[in-house]
MDTraj code that builds the backbone (N, CA, C; nanometers):
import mdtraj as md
import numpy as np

residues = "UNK UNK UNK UNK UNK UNK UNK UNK UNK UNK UNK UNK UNK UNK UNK UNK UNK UNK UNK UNK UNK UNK UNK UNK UNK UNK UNK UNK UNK UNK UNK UNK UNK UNK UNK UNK UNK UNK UNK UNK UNK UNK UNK UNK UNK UNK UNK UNK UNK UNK UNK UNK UNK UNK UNK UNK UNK UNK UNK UNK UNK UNK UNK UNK UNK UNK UNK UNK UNK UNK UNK UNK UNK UNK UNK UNK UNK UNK UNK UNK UNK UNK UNK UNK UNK UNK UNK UNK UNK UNK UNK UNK UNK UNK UNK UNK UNK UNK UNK UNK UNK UNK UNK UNK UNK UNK UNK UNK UNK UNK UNK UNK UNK UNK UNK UNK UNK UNK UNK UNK UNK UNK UNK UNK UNK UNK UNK UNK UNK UNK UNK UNK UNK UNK UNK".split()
xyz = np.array([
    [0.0845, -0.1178, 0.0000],
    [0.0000, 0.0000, 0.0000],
    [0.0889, 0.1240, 0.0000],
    [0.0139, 0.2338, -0.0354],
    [0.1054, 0.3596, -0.1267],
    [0.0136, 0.4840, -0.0611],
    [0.0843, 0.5382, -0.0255],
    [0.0301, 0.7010, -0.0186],
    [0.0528, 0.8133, -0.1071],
    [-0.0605, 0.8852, -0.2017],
    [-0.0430, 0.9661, -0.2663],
    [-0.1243, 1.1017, -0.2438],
    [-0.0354, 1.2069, -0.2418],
    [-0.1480, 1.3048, -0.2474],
    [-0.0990, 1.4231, -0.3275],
    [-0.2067, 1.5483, -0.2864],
    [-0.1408, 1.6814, -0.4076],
    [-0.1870, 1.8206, -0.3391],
    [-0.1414, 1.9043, -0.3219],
    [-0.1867, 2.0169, -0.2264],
    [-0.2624, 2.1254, -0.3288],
    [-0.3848, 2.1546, -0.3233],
    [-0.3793, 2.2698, -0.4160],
    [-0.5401, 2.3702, -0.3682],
    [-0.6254, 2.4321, -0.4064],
    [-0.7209, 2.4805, -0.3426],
    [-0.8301, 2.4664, -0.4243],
    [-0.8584, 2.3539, -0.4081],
    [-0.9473, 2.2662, -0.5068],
    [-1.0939, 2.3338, -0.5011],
    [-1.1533, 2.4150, -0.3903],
    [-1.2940, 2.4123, -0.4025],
    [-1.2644, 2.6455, -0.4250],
    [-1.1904, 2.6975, -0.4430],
    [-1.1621, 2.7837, -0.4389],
    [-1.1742, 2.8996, -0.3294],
    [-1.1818, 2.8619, -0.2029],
    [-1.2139, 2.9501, -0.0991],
    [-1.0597, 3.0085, -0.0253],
    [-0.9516, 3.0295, -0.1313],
    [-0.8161, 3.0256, -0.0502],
    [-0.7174, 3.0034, -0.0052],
    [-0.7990, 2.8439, 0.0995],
    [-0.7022, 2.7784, 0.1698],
    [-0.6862, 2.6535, 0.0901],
    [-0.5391, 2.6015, 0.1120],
    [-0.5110, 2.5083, 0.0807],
    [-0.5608, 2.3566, 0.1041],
    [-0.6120, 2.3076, 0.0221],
    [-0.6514, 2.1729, 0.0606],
    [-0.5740, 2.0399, 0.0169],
    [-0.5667, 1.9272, 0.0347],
    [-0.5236, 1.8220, 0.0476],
    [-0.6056, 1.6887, -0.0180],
    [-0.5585, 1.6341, -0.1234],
    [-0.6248, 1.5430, -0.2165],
    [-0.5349, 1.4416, -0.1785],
    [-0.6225, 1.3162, -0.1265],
    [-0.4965, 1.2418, -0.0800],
    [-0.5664, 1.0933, -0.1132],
    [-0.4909, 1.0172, -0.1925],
    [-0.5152, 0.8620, -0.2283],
    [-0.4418, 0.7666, -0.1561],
    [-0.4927, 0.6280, -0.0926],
    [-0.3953, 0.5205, -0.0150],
    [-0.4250, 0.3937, -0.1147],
    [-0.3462, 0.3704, -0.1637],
    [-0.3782, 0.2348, -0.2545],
    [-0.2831, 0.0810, -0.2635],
    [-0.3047, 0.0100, -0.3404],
    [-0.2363, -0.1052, -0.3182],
    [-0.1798, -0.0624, -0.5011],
    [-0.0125, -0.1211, -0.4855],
    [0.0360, -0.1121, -0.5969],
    [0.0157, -0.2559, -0.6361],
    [0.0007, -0.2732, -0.8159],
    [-0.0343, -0.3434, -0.8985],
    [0.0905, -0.4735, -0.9100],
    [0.0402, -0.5663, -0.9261],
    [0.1302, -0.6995, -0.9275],
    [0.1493, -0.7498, -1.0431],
    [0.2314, -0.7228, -1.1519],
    [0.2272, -0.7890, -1.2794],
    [0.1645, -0.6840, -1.3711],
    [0.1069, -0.6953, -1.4414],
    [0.0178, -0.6758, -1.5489],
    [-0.1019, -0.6124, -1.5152],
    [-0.1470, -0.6801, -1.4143],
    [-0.3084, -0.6606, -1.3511],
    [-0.3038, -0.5525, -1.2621],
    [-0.4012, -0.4397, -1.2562],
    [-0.4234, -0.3938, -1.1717],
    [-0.4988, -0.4418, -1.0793],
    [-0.5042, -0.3485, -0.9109],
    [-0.5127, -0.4181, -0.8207],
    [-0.6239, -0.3149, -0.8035],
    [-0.7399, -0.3426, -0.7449],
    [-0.8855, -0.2642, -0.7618],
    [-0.8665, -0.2161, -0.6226],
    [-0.7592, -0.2064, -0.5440],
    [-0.8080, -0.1820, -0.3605],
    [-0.7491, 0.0146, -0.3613],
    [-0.7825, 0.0830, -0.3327],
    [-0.7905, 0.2442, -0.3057],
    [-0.8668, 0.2849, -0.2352],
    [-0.8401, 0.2208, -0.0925],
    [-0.9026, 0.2391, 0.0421],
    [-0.9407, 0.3641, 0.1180],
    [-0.8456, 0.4818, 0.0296],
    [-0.8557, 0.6169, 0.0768],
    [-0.8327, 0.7191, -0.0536],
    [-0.9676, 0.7362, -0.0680],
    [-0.9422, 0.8550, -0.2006],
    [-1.0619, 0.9965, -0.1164],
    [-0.9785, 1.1053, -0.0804],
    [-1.0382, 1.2049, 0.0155],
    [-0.9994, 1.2933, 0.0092],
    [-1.0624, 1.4541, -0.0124],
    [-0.9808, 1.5803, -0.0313],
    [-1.0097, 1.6254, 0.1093],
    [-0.8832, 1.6956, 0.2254],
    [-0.9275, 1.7513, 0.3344],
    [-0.9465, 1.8986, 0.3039],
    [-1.0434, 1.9619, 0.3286],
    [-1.0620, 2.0763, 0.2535],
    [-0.9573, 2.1784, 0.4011],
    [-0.9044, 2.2983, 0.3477],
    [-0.8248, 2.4089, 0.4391],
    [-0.9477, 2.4803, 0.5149],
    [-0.8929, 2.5410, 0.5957],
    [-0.7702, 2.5301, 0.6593],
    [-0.7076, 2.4190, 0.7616],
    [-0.5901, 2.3781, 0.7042],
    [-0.5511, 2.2151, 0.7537],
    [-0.4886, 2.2543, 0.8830],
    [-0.4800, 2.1627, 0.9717],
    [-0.4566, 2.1934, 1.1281],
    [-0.2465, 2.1189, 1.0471],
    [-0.1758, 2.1598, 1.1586],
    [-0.0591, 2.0776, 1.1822],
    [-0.0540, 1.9594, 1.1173],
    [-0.1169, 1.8671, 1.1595],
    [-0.0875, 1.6758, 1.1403],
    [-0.2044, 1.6855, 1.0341],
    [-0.2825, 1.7683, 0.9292],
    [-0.3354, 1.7795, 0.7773],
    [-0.4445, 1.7455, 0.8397],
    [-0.5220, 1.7400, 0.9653],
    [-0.6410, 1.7334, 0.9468],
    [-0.7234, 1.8520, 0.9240],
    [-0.8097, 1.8624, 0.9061],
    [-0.9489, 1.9252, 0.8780],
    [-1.0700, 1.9098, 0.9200],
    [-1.1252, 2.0326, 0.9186],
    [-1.3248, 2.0125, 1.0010],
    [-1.4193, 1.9640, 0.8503],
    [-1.3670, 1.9888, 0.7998],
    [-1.4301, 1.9464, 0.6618],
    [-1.4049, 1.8544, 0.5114],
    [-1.4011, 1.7233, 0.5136],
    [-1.3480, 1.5849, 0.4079],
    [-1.4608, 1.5904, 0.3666],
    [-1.4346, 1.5689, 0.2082],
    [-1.4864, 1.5149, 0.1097],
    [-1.4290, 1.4199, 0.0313],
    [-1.5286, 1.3350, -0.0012],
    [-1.4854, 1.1906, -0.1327],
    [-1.4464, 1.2672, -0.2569],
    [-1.3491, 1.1790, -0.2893],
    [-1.3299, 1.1986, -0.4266],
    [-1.3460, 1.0529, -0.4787],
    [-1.4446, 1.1706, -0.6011],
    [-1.5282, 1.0065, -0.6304],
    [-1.4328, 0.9629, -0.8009],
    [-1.4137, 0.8654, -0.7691],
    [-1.2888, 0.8834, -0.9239],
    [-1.3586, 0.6690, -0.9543],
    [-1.4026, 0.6741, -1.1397],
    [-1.4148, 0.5689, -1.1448],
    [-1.3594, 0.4129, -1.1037],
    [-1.2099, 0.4366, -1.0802],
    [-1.1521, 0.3116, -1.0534],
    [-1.0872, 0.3189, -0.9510],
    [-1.0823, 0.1808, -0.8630],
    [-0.9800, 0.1981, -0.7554],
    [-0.8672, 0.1243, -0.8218],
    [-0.7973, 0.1153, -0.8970],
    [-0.6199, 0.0987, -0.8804],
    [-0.5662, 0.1912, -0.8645],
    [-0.3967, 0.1179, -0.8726],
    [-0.3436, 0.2392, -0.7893],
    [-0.2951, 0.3645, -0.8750],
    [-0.2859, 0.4429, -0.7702],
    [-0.2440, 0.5954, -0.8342],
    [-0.0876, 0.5962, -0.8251],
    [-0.0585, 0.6320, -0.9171],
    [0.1291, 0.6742, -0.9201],
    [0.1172, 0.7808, -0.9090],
    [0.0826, 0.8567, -0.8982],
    [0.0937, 0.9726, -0.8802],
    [-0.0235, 1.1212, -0.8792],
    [-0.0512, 1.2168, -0.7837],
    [-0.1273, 1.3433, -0.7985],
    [-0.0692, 1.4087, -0.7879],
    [-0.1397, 1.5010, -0.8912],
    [-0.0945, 1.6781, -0.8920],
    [-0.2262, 1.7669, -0.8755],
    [-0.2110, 1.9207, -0.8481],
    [-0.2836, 1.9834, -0.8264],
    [-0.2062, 2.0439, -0.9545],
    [-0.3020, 2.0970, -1.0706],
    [-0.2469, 2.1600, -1.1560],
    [-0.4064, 2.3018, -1.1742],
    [-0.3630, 2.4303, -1.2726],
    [-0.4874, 2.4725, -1.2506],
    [-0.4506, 2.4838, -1.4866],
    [-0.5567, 2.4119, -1.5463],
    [-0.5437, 2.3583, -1.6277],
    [-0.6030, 2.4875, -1.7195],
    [-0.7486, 2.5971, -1.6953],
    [-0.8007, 2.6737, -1.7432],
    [-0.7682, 2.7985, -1.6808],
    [-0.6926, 2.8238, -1.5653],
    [-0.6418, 2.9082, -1.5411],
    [-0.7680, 3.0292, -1.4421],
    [-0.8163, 2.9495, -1.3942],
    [-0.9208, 3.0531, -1.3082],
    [-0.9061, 3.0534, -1.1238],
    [-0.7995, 3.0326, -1.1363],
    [-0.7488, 2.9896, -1.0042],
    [-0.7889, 2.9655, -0.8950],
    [-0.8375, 2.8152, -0.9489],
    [-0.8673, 2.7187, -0.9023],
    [-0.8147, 2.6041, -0.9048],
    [-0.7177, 2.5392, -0.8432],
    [-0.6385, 2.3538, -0.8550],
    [-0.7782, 2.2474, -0.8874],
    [-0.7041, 2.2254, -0.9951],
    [-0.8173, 2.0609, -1.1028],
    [-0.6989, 1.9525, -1.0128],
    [-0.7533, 1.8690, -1.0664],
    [-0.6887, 1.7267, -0.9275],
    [-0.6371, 1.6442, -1.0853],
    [-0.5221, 1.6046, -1.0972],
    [-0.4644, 1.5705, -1.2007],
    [-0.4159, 1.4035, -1.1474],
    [-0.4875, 1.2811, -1.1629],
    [-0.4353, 1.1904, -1.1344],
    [-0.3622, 1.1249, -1.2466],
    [-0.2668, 1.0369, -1.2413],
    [-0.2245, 0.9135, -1.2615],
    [-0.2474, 0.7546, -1.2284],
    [-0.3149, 0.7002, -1.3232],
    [-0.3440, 0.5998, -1.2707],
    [-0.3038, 0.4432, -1.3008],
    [-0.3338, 0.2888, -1.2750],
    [-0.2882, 0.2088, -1.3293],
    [-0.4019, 0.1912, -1.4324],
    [-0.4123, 0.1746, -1.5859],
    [-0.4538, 0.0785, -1.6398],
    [-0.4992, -0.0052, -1.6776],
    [-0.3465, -0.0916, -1.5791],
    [-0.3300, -0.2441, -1.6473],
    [-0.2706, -0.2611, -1.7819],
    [-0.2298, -0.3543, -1.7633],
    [-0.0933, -0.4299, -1.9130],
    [-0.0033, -0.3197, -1.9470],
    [0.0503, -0.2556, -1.8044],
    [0.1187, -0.1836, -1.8194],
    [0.1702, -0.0116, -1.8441],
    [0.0062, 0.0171, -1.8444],
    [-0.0079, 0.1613, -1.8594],
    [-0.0582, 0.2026, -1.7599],
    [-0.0363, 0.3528, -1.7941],
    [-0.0689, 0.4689, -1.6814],
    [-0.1903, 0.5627, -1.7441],
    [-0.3177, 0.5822, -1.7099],
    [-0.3652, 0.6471, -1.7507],
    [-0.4035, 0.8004, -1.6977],
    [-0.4100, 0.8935, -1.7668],
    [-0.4284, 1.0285, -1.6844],
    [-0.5328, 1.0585, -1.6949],
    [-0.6003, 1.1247, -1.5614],
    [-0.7215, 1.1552, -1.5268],
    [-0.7169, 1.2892, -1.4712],
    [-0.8566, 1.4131, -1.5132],
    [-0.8609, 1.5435, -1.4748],
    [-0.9374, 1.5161, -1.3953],
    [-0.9739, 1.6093, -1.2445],
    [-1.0770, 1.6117, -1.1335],
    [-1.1025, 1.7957, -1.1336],
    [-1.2137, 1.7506, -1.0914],
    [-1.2849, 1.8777, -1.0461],
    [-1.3531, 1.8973, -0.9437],
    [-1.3790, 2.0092, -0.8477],
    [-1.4852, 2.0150, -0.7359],
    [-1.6029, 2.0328, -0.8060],
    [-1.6710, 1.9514, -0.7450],
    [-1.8117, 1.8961, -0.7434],
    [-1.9038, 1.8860, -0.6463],
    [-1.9927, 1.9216, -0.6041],
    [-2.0912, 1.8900, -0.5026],
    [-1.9859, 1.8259, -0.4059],
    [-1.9406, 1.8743, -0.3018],
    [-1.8964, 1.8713, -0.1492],
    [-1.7918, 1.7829, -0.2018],
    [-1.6905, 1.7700, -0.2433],
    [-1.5819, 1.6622, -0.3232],
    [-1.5774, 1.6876, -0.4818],
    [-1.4383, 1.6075, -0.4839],
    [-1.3812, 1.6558, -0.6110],
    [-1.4187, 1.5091, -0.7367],
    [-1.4787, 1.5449, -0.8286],
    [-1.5215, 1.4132, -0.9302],
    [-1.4200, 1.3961, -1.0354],
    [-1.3061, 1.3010, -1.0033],
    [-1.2333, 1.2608, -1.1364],
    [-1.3239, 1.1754, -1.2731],
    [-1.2920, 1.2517, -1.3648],
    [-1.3711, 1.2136, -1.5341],
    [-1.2984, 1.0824, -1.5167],
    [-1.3876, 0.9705, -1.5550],
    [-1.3578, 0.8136, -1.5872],
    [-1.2847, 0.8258, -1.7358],
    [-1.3134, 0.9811, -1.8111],
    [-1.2853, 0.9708, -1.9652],
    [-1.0778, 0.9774, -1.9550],
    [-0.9979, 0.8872, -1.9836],
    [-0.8814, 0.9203, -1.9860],
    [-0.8317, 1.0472, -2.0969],
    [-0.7249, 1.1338, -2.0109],
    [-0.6987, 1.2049, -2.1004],
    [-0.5658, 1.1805, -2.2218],
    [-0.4785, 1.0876, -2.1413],
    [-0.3674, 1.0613, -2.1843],
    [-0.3601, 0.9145, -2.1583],
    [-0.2835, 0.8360, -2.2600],
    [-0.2277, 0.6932, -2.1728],
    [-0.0884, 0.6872, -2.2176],
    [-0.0162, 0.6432, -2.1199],
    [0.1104, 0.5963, -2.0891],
    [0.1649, 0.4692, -2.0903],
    [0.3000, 0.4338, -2.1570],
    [0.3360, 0.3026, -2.0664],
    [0.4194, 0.3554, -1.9344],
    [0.4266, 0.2441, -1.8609],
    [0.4562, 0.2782, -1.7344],
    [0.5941, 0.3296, -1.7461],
    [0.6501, 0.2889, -1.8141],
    [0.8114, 0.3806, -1.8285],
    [0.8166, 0.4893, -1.9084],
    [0.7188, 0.5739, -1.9641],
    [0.7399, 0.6607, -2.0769],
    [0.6134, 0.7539, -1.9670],
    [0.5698, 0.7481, -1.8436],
    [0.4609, 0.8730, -1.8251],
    [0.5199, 1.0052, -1.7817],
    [0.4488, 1.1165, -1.7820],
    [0.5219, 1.2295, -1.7531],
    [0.5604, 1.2668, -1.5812],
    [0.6614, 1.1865, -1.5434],
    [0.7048, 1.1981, -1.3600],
    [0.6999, 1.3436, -1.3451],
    [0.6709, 1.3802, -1.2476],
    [0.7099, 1.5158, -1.1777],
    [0.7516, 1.5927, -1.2789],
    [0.6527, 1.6949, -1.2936],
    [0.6641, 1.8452, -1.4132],
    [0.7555, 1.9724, -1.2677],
    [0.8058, 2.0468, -1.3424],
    [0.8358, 2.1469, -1.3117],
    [0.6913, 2.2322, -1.2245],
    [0.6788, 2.2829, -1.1278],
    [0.6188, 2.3755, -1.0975],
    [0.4704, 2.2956, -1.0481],
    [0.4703, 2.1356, -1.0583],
    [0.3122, 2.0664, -0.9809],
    [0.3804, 2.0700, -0.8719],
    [0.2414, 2.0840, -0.8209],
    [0.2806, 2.0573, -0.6536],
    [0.1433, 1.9040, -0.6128],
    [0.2612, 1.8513, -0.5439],
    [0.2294, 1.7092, -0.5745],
    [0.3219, 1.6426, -0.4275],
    [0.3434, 1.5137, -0.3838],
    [0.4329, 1.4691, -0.3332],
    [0.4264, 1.3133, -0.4447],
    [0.5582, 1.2617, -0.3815],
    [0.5722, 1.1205, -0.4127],
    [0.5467, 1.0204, -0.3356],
    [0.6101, 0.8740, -0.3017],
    [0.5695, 0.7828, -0.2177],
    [0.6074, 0.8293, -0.1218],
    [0.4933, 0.7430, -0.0009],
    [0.5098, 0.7263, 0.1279],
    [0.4560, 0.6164, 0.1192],
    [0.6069, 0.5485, 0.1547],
    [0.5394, 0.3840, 0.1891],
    [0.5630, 0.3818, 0.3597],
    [0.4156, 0.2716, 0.3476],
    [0.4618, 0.1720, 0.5085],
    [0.5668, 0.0850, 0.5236],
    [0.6065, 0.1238, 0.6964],
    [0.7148, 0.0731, 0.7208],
    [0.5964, -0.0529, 0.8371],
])
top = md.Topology()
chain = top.add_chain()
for i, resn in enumerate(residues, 1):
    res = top.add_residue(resn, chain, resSeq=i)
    for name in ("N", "CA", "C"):
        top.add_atom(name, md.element.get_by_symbol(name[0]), res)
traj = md.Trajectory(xyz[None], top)
């Protein structure tokens, strides 16, 4: 299991919020359907990232995410929720999110697909983190 998340101010009131995915990485070929934690903590975030106010992010598939970004894609400054996802047989597919009714709704429509060695890692200027694995 994998921790992913992306900091950006997804519902536009300011403060920074927190888009954060926990998933199981993929074994082989197959993706692995478990994404036990897909949740934006909306700002203002206390110290240890909690919040008075979580919302679902409702995103069609649970495999795992390689990666989120908060990117702002139309420029109205507002952070769209930019996932990465598994596939399967080896690809990465990219997915746009948006705030939506109390949570952010990632489009099931892919925007991009990847193989897993050719996707675009860490751009200049996303704000994003990488793994946090369990110890």
């Amino acid at each position: 299991m994998e921790t992913r998340g992306a900091f950006g101010d997804f519902d536009g009131d300011g403060y920074l919020d927190l888009a954060i995915f926990y998933s199981q990485r993929d074994e082989g070929d197959s993706p692995r359907d478990n994404t036990v934690v897909h949740e934006v903590h909306y700002g203002p975030l206390a110290r240890d990232l909690s919040s008075d106010r979580i919302g679902t992010i409702r995103i069609g598939s649970s495999s795992f995410v390689y990666e989120a970004r908060a990117i702002d894609t139309n420029h109205n400054g507002r952070a769209e929720l930019e996932v990465f996802q598994s596939g399967g047989d080896g690809s990465v597919s990219r997915h746009l999110g948006r705030q939506d009714r109390g949570g952010v709704y990632v489009s099931r429509e892919e925007t991009d697909v990847y193989g897993v060695s050719d996707w675009p890692y860490r751009e200049p200027g996303a704000l994003g983190y990488g793994a946090c694995e369990d110890r």
